[in-house]
PQR file with spaces between the fields and no chain letter, atoms N, CA, C, O and H, PARSE charges and radii, in Angstrom:
ATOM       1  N    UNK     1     174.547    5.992  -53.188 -0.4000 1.5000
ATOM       2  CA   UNK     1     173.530    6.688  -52.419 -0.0000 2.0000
ATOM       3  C    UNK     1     172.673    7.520  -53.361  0.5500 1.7000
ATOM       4  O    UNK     1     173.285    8.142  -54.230 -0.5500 1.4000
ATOM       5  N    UNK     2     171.150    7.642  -53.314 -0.4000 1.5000
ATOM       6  CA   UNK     2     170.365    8.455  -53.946 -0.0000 2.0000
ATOM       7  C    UNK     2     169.866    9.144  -52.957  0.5500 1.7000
ATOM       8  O    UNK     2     169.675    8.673  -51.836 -0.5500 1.4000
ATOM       9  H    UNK     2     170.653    7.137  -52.608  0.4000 1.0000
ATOM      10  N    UNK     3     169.586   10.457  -53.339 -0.4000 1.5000
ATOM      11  CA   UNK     3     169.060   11.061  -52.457 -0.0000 2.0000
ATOM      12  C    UNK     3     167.582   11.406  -53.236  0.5500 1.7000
ATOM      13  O    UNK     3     167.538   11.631  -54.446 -0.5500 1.4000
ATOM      14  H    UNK     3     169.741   10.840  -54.250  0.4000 1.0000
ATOM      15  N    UNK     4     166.210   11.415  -52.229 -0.4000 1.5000
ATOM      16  CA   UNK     4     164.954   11.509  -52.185 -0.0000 2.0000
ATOM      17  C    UNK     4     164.243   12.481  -51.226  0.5500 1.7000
ATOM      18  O    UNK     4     163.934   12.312  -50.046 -0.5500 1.4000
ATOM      19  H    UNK     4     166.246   11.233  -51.247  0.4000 1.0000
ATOM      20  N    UNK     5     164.037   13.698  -52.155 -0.4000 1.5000
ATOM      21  CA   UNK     5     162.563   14.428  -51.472 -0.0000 2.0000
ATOM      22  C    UNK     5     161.207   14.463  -52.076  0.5500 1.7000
ATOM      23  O    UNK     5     161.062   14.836  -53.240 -0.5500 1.4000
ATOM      24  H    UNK     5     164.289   13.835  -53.113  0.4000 1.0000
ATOM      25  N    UNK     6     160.502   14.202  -51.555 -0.4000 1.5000
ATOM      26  CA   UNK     6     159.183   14.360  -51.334 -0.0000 2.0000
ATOM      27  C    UNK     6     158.282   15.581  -51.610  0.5500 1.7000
ATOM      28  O    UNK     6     157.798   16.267  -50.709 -0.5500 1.4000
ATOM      29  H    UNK     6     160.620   13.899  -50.609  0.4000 1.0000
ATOM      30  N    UNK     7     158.079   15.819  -53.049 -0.4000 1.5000
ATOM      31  CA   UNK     7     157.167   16.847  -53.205 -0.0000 2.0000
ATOM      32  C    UNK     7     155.599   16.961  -52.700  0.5500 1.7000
ATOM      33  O    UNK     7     155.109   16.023  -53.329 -0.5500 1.4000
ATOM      34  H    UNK     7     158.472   15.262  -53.781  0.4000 1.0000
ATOM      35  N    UNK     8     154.567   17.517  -51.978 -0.4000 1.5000
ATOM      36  CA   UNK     8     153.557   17.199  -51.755 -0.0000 2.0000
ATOM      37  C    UNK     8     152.766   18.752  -52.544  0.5500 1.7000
ATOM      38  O    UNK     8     153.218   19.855  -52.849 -0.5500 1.4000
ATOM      39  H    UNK     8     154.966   18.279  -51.467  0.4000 1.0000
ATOM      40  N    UNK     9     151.658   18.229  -52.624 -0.4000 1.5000
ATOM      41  CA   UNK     9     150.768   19.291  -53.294 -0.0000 2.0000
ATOM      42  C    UNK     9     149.426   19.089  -52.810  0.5500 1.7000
ATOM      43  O    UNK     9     149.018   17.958  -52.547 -0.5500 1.4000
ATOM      44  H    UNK     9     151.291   17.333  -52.376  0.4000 1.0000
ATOM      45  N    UNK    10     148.639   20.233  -52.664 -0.4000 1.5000
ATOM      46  CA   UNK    10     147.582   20.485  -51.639 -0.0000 2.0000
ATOM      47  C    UNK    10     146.224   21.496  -52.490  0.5500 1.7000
ATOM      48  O    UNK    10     146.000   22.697  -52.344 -0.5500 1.4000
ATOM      49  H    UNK    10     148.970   21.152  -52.878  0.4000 1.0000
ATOM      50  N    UNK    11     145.510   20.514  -53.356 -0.4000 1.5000
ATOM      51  CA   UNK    11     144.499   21.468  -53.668 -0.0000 2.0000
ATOM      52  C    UNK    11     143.528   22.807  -52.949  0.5500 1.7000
ATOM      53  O    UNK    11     142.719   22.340  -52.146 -0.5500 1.4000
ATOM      54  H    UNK    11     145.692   19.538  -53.475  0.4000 1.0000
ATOM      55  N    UNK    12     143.453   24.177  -53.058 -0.4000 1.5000
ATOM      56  CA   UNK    12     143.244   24.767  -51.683 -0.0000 2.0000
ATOM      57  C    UNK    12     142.035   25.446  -53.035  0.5500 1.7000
ATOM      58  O    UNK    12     142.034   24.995  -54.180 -0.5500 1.4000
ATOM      59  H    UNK    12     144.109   24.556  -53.710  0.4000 1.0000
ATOM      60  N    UNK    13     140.915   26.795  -52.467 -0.4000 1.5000
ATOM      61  CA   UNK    13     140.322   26.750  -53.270 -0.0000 2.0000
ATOM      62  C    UNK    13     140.838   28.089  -53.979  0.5500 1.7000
ATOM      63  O    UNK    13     139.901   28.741  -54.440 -0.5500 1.4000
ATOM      64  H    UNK    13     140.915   27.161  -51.537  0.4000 1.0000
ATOM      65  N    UNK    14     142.276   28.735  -54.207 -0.4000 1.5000
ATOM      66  CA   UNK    14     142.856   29.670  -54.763 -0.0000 2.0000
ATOM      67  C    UNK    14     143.996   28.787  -56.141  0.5500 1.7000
ATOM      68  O    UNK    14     144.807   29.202  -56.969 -0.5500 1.4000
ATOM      69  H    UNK    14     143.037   28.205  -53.832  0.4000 1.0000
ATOM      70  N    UNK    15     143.518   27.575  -55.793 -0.4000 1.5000
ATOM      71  CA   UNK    15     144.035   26.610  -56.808 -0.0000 2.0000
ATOM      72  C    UNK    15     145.151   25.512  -56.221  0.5500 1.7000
ATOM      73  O    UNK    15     144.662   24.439  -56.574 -0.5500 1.4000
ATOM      74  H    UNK    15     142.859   27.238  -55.121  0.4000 1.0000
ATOM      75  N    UNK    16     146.477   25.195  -55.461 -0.4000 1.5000
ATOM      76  CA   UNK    16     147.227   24.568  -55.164 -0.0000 2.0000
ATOM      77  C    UNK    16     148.476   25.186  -54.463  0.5500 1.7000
ATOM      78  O    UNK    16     149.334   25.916  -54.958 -0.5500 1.4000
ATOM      79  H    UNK    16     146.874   26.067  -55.174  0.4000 1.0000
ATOM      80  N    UNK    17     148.368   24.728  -53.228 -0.4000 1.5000
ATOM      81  CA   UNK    17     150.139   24.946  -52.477 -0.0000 2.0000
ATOM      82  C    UNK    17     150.811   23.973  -52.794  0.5500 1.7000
ATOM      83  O    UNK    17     150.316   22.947  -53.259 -0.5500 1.4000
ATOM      84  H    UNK    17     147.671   24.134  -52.826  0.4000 1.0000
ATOM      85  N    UNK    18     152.199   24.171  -52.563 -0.4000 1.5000
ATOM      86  CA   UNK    18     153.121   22.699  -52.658 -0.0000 2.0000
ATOM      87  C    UNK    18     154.697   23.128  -52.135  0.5500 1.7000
ATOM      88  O    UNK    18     155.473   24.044  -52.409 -0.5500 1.4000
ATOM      89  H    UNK    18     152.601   25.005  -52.185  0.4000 1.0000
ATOM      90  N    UNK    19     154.723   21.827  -51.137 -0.4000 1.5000
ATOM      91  CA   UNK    19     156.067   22.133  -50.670 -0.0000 2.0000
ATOM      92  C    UNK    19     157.169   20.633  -50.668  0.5500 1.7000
ATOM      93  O    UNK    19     156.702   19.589  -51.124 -0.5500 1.4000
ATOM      94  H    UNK    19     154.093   21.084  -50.914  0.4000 1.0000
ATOM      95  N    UNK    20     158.609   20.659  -50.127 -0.4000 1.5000
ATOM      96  CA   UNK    20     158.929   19.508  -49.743 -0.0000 2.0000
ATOM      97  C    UNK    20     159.208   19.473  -48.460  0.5500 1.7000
ATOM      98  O    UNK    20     159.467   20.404  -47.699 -0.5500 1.4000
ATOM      99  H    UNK    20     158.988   21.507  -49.756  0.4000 1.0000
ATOM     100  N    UNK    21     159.102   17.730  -48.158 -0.4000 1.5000
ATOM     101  CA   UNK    21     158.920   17.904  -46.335 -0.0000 2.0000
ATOM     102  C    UNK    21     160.164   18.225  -46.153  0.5500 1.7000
ATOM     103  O    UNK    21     160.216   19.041  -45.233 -0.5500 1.4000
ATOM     104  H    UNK    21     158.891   16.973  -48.777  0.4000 1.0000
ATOM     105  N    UNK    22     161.488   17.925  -46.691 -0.4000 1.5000
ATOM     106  CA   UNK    22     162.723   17.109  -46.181 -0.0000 2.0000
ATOM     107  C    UNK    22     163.429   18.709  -46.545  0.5500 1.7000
ATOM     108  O    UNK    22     164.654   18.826  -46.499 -0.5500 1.4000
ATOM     109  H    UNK    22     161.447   17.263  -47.438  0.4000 1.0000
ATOM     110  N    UNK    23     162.686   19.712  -46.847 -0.4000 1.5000
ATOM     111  CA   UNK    23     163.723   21.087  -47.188 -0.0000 2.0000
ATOM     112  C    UNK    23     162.663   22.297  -46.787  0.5500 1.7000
ATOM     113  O    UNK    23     161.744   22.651  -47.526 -0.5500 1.4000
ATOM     114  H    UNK    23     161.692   19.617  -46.885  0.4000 1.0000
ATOM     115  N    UNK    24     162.869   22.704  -45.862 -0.4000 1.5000
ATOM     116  CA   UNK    24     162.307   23.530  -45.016 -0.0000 2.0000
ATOM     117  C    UNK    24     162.417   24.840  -45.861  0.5500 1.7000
ATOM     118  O    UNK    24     163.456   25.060  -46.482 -0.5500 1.4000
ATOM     119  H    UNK    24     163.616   22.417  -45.262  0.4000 1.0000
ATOM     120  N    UNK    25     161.023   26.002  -45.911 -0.4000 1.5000
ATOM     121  CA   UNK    25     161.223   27.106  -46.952 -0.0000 2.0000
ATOM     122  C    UNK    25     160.966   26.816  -48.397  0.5500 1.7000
ATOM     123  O    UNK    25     160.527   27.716  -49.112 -0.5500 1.4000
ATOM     124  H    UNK    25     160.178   25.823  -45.406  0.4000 1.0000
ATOM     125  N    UNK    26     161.212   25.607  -48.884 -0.4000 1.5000
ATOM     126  CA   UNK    26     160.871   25.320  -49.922 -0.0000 2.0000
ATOM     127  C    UNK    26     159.520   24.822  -50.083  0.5500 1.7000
ATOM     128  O    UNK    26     159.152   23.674  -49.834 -0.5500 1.4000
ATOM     129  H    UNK    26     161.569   24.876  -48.303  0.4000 1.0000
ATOM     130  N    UNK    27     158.634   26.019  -50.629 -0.4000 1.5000
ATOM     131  CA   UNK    27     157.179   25.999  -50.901 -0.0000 2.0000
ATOM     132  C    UNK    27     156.649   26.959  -51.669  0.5500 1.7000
ATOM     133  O    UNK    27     157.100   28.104  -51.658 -0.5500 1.4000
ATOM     134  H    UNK    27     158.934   26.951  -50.831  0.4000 1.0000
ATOM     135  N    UNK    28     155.537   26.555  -52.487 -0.4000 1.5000
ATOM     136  CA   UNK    28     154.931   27.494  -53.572 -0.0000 2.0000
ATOM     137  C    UNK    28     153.511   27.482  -53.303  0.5500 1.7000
ATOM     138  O    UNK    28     152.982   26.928  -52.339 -0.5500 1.4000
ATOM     139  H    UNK    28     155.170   25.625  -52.496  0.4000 1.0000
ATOM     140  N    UNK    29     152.876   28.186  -54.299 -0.4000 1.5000
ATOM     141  CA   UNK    29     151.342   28.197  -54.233 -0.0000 2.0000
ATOM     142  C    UNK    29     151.276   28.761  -56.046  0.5500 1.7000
ATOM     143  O    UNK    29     151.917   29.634  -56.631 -0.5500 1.4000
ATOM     144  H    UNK    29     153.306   28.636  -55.082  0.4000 1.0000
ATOM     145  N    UNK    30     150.417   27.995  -56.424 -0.4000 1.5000
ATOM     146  CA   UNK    30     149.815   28.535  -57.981 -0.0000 2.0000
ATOM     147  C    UNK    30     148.258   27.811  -58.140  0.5500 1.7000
ATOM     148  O    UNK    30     147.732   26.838  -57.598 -0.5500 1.4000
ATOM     149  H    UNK    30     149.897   27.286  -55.949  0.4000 1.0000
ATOM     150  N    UNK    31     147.788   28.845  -59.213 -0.4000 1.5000
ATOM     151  CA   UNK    31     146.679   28.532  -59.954 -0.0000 2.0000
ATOM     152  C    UNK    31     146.409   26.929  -60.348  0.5500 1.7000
ATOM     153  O    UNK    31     145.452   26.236  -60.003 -0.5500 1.4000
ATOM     154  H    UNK    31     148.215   29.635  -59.653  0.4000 1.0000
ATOM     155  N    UNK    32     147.731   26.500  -61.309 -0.4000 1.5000
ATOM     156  CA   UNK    32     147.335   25.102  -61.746 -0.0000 2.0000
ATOM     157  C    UNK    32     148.551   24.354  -61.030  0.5500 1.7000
ATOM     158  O    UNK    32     149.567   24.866  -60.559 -0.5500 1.4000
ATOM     159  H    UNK    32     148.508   27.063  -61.589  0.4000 1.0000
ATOM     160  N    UNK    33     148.182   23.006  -61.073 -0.4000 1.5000
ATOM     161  CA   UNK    33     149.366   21.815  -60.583 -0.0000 2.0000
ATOM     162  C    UNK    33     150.434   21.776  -61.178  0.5500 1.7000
ATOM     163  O    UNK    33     151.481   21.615  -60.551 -0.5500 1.4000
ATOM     164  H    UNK    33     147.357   22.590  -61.456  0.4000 1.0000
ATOM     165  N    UNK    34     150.411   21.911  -62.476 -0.4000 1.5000
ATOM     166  CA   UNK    34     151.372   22.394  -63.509 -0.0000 2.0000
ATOM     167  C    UNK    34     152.385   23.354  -63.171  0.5500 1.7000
ATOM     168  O    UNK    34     153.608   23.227  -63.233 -0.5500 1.4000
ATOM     169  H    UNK    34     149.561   22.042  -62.985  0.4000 1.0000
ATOM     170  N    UNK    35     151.578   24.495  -62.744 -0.4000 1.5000
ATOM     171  CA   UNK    35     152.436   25.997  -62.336 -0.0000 2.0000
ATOM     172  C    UNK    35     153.246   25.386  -61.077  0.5500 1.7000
ATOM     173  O    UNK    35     154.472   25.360  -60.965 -0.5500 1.4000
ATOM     174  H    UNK    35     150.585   24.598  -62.693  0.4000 1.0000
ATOM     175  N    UNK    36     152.428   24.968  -60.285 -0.4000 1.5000
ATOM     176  CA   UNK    36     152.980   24.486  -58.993 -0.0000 2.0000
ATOM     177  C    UNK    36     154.083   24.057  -58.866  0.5500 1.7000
ATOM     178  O    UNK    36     155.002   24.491  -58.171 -0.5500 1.4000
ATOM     179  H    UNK    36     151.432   24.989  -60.376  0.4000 1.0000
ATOM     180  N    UNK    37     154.035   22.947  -59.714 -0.4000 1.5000
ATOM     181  CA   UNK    37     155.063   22.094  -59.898 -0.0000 2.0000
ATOM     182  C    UNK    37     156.559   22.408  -60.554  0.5500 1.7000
ATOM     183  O    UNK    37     157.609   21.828  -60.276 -0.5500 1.4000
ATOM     184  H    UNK    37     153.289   22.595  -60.279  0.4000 1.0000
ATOM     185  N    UNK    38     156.344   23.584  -61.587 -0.4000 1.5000
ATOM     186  CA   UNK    38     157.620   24.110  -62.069 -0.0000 2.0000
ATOM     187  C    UNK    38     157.931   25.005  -60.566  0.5500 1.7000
ATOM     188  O    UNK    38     159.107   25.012  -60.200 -0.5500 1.4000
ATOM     189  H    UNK    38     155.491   24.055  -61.814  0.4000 1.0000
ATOM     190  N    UNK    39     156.975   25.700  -59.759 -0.4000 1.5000
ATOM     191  CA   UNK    39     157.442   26.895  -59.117 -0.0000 2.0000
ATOM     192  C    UNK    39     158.000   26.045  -57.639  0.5500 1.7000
ATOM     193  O    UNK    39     158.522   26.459  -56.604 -0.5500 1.4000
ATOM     194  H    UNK    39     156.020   25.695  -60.056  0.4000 1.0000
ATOM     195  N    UNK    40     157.691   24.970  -58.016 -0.4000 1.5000
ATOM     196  CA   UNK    40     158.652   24.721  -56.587 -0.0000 2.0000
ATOM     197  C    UNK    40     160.121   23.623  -56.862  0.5500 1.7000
ATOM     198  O    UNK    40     160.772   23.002  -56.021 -0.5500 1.4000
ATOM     199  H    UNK    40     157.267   24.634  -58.857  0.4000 1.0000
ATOM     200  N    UNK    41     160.243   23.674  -57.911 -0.4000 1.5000
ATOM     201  CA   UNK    41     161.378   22.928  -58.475 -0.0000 2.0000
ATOM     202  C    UNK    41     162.353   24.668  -58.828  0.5500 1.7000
ATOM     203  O    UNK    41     163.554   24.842  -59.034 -0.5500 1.4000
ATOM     204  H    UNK    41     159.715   24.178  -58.594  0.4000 1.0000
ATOM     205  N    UNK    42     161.361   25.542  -58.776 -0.4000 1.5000
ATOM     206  CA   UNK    42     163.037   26.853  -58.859 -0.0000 2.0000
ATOM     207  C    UNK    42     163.109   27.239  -57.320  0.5500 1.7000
ATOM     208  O    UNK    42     163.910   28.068  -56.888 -0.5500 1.4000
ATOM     209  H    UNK    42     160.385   25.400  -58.609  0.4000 1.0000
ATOM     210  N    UNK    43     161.990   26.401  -56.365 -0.4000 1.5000
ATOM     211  CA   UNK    43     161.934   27.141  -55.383 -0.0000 2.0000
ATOM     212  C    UNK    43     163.307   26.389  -54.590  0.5500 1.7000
ATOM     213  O    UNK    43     164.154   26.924  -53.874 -0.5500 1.4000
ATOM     214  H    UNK    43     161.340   25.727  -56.716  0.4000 1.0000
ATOM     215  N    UNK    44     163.191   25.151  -54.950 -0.4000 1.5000
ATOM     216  CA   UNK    44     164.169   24.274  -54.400 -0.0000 2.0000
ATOM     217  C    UNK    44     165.588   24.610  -55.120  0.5500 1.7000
ATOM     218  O    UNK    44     166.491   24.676  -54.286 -0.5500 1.4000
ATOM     219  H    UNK    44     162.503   24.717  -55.531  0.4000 1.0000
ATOM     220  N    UNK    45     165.887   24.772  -56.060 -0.4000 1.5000
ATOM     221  CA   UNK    45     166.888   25.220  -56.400 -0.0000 2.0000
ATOM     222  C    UNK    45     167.344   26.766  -56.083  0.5500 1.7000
ATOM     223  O    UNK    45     168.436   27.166  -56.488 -0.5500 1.4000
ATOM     224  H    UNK    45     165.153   24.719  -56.737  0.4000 1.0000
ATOM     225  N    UNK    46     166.849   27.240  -55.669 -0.4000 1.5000
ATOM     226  CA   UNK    46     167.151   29.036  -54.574 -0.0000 2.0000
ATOM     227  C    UNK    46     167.471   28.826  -53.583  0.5500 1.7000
ATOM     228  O    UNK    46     168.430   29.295  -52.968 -0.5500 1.4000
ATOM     229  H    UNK    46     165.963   26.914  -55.340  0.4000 1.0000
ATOM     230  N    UNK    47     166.405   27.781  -53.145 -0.4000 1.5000
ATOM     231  CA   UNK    47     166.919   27.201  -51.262 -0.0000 2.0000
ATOM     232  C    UNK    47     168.043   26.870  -51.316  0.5500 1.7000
ATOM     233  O    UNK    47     168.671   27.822  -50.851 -0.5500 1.4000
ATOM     234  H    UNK    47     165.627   27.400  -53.645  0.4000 1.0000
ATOM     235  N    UNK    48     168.766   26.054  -51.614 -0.4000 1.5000
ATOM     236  CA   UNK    48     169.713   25.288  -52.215 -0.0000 2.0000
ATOM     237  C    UNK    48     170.729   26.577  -52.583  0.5500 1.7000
ATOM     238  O    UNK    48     171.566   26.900  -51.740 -0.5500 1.4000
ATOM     239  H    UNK    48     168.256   25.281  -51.992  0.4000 1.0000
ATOM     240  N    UNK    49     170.666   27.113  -53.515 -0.4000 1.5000
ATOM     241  CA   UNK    49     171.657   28.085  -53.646 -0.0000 2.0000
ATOM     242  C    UNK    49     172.042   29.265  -52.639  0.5500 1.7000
ATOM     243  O    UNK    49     173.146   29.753  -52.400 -0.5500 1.4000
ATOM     244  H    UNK    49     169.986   26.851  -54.200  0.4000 1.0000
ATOM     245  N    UNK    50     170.640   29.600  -52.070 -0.4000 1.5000
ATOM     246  CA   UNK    50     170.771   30.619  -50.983 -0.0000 2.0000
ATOM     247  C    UNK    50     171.772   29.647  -49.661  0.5500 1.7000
ATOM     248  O    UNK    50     172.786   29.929  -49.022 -0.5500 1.4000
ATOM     249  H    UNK    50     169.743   29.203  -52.265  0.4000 1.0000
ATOM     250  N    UNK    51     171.236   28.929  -49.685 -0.4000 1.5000
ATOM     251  CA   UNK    51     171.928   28.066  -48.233 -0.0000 2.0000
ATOM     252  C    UNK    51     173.522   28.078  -48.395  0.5500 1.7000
ATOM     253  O    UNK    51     174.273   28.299  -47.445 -0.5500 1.4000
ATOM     254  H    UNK    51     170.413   28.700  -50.204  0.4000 1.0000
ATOM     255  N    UNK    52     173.937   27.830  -49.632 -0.4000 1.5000
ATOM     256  CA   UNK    52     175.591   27.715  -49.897 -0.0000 2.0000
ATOM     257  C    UNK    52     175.883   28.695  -49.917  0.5500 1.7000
ATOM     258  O    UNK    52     177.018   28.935  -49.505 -0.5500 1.4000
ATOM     259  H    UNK    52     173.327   27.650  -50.404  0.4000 1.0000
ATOM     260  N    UNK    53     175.081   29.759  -50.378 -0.4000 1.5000
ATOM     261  CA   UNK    53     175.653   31.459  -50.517 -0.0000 2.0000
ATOM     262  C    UNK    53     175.958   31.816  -48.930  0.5500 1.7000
ATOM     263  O    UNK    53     176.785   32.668  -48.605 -0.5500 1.4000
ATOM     264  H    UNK    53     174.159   29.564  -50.712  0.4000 1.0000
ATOM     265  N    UNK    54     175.373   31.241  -48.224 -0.4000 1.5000
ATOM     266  CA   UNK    54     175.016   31.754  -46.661 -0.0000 2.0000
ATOM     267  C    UNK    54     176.125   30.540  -46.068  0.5500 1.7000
ATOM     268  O    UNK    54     176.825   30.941  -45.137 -0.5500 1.4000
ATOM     269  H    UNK    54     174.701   30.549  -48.488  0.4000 1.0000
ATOM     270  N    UNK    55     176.274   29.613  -46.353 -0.4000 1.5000
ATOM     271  CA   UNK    55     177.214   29.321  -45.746 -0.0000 2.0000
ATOM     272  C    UNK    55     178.518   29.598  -46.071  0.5500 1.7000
ATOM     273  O    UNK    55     179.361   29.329  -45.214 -0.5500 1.4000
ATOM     274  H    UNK    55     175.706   29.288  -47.109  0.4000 1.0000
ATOM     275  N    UNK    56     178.831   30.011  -46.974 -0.4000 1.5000
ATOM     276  CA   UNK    56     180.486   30.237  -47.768 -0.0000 2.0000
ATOM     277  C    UNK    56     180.204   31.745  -47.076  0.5500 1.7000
ATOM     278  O    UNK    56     181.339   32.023  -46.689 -0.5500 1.4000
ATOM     279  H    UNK    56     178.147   30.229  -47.670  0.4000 1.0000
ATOM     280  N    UNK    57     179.558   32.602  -46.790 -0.4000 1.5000
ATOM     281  CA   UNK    57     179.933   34.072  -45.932 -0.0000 2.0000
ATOM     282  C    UNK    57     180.063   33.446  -44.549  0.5500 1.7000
ATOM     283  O    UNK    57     181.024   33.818  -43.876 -0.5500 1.4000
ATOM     284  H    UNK    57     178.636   32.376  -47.104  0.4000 1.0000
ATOM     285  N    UNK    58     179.279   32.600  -44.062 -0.4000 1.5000
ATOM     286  CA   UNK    58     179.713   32.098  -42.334 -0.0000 2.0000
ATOM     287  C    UNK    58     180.890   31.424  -42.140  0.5500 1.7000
ATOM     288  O    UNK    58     181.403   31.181  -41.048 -0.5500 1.4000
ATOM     289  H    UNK    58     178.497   32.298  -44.608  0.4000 1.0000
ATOM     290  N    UNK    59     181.355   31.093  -43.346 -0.4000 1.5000
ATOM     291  CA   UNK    59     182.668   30.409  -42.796 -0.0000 2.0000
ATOM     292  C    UNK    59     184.108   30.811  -43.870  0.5500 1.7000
ATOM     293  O    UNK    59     185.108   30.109  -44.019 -0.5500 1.4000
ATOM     294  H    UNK    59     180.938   31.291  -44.233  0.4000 1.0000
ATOM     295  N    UNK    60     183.797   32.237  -44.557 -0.4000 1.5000
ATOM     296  CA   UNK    60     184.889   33.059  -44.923 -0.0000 2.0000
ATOM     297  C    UNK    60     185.783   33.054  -44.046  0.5500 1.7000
ATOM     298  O    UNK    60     185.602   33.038  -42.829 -0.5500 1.4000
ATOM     299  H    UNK    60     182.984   32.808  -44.436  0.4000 1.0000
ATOM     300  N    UNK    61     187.083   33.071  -44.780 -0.4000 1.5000
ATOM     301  CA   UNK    61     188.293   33.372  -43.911 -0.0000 2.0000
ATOM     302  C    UNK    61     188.637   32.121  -42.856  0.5500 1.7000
ATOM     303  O    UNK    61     189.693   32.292  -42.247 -0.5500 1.4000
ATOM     304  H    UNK    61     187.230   33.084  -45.769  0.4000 1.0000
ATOM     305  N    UNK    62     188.061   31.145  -42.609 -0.4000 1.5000
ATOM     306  CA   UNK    62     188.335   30.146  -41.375 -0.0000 2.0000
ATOM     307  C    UNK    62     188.611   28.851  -42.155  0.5500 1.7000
ATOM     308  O    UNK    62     187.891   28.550  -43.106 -0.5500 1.4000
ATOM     309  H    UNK    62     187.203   31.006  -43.104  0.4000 1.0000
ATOM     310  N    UNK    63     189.636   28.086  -41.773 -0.4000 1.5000
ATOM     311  CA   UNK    63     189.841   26.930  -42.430 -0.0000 2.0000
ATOM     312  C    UNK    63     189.515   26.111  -42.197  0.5500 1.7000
ATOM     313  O    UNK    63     189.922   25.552  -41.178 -0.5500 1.4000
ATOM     314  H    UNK    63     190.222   28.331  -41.000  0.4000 1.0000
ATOM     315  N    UNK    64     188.361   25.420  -43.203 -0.4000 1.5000
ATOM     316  CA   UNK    64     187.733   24.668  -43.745 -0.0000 2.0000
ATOM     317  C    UNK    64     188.038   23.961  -44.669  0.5500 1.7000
ATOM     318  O    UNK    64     188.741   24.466  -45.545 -0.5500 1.4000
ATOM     319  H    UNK    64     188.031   25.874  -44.030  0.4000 1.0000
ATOM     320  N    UNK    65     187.590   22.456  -44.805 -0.4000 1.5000
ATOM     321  CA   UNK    65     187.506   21.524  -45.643 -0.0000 2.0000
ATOM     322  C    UNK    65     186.322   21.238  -46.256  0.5500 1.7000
ATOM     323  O    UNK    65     185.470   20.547  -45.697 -0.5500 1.4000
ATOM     324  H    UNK    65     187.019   22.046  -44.093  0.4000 1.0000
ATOM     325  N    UNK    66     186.129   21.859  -47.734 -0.4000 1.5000
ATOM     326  CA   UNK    66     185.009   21.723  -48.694 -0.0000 2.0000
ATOM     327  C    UNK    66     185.149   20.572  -49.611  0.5500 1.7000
ATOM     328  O    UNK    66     186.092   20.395  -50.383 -0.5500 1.4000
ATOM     329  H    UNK    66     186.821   22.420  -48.188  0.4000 1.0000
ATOM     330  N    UNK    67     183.911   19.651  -49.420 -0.4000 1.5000
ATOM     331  CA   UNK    67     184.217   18.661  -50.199 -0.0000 2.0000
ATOM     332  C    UNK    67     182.747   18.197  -51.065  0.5500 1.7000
ATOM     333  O    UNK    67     181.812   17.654  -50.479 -0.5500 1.4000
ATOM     334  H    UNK    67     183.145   19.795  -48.793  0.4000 1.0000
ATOM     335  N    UNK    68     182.726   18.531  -52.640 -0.4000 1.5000
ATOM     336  CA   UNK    68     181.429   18.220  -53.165 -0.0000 2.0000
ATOM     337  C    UNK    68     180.738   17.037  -53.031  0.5500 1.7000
ATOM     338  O    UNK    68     181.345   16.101  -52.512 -0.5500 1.4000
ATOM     339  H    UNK    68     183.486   18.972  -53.117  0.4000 1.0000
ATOM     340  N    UNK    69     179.534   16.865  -53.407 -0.4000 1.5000
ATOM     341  CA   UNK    69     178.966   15.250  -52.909 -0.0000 2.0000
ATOM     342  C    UNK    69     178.302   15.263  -54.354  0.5500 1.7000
ATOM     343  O    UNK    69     178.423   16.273  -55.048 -0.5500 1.4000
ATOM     344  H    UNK    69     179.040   17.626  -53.828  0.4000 1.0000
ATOM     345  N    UNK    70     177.635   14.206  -54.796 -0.4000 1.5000
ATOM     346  CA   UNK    70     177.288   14.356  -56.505 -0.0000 2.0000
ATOM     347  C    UNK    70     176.146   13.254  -55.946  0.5500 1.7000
ATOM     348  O    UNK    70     176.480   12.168  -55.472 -0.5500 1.4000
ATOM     349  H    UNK    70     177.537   13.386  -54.233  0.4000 1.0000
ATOM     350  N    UNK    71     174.690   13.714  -56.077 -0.4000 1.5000
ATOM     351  CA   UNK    71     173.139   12.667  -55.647 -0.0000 2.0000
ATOM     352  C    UNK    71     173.014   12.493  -56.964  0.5500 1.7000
ATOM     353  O    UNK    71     173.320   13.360  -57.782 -0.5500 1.4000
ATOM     354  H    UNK    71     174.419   14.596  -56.462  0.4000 1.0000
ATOM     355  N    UNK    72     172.425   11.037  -57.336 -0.4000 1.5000
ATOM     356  CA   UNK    72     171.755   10.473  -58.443 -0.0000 2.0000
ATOM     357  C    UNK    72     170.529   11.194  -58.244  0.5500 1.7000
ATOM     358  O    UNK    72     170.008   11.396  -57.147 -0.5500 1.4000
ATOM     359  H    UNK    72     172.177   10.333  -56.671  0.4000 1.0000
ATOM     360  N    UNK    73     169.969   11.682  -59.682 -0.4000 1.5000
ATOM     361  CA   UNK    73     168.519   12.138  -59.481 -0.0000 2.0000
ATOM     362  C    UNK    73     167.857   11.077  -60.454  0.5500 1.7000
ATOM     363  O    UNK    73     168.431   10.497  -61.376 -0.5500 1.4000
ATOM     364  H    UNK    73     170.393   11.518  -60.573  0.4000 1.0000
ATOM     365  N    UNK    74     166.313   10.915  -60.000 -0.4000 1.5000
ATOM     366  CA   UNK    74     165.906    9.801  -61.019 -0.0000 2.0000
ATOM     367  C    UNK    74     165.297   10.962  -61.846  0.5500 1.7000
ATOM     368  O    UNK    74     164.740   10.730  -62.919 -0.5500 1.4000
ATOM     369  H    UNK    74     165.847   11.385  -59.251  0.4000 1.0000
């Protein structure tokens, strides 16, 4: 299995937004496409970390079965 999101980027006239469809919250805005593009690759990796941080406090203390998954990235 690979997993695939979809970066999109949106020339605006303050320079470029950019988000992905498939991860909600994950979105930036910069000057160049360049900037853009690094700032939503840390944006996705926060989402991503915030979400596990937030789920390991919702399900402290209750027994659960955690099991890692490993996506091919191209």
């Amino acid at each position: 299995m690979r997993l695939q999101l979809t970066k999109v980027f949106k020339k605006v006239p303050e320079g470029y937004i950019g988000f992905v469809e498939e991860l909600p919250g994950a979105n930036t805005q910069a000057q160049t496409l360049e900037e853009a593009r690094e700032n939503l690759e840390e944006a996705i990796e926060l989402i991503l970390e915030s979400n596990r941080l937030l789920a390991e406090e919702q399900l402290q203390g209750q027994d659960v079965i955690r099991e890692h998954i490993f996506l091919s990235a191209a």
